[in-house]
C-alpha positions in Angstrom: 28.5 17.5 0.8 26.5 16.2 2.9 27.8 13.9 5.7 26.8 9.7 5.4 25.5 10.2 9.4 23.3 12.9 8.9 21.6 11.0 6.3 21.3 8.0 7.7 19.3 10.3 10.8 16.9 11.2 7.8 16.0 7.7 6.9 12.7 7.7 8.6 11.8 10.9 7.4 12.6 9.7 4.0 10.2 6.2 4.7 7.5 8.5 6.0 7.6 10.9 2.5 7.7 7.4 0.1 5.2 6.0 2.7 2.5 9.0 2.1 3.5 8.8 -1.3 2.7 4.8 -2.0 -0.4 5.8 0.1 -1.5 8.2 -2.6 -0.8 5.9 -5.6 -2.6 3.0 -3.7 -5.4 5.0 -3.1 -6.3 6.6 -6.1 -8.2 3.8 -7.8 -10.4 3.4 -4.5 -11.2 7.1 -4.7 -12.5 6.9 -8.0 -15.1 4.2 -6.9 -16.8 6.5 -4.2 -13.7 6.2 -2.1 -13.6 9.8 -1.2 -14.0 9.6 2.7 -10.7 7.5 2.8 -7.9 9.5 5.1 -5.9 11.5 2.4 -8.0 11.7 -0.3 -8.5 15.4 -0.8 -4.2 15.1 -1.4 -4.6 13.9 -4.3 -6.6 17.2 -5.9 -4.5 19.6 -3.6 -1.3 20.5 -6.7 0.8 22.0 -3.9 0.5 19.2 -1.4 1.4 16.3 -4.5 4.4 18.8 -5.8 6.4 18.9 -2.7 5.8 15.2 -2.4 7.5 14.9 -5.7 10.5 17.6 -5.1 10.8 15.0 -1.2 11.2 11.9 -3.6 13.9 13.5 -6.0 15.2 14.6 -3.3 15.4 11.1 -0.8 16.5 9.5 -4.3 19.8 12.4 -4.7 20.6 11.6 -0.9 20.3 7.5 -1.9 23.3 8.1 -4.4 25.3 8.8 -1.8 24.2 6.8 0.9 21.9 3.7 0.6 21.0 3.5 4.0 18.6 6.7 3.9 17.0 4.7 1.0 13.2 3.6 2.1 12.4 0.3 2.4 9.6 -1.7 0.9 8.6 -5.3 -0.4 7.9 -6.0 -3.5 6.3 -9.1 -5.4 8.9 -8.1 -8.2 12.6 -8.8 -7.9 14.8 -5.1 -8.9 11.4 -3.2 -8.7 12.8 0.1 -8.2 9.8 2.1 -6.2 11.1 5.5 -6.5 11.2 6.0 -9.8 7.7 4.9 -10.0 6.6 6.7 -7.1 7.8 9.5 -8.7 6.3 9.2 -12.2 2.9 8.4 -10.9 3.0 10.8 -8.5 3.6 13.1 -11.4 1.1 11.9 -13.5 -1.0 12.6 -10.6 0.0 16.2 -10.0 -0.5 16.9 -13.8 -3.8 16.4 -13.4 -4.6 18.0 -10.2 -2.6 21.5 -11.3 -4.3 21.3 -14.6 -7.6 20.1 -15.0 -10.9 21.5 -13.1 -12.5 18.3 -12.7 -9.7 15.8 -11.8 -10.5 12.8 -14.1 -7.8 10.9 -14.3 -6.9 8.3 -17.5 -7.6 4.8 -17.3 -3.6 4.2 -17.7 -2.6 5.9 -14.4 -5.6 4.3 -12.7 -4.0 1.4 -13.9 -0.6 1.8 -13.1 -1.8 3.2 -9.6 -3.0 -0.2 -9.4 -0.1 -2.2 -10.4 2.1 -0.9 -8.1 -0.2 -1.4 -5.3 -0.3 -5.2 -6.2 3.5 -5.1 -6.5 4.3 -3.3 -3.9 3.8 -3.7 0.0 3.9 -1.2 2.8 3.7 -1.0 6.0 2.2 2.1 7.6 1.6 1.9 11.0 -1.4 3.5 12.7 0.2 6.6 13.4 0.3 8.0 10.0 -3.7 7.4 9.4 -5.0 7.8 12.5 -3.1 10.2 14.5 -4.2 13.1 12.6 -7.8 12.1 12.8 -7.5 12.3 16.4 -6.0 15.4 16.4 -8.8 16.8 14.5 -11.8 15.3 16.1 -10.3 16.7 19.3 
């Protein structure tokens, strides 16, 4: 078992894994109307990246069970939206796709849903996550 402490340490690695996540979702749509030179968009064909991405979010949501404080924290325009779950089945949706088709078109429905979620859901990444590694790699 793992001790209430120790996960409350991992809460901000938890935020960042939902954070990149959300990102992703939100950012489909906009890559699908010549949004491809947004930061992160070649995650969403890369299968490997999106699968660990999953297996973080089941994970952050087995370590919520036990503690609530590691739990991420967002906004939502919807009262009892549970994110996670969501996160997670999009996210899937998403990775379906990328592992399994050579051309990455995605239905209108998650497109859809992608969207949704980014109109019910707010987040707050900070500059660091988008523009950090951009100035590690132009350097």
């Amino acid at each position: 078992m793992v001790e209430v402490t120790t996960l409350q340490s991992m809460q901000p690695l938890i935020q960042w894994v939902a954070d990149l996540a959300l990102y992703l979702v939100t950012l489909l749509p906009a890559t699908l109307h010549g949004g491809s030179m947004f930061a992160g968009a070649a995650l969403l064909r890369n299968s490997r990246v999106l699968a660990t991405v999953r297996e973080l979010l089941v994970v952050a949501r087995i370590w919520g069970l036990i503690s609530n404080e590691c739990l991420p924290t967002f906004l939502s325009t919807v009262s009892g939206y549970d994110v996670l779950p969501q996160l997670f089945r999009l996210i899937t949706r998403i990775w379906l796709v990328s592992r399994e088709s050579t051309n990455h078109e995605f239905e209108e429905s998650i497109v859809d849903e992608c969207y949704s979620m980014s109109a019910q859901v707010s987040q707050y990444l900070s500059l660091y996550y988008v523009c950090i590694p951009r100035i590690l790699l132009s350097s």
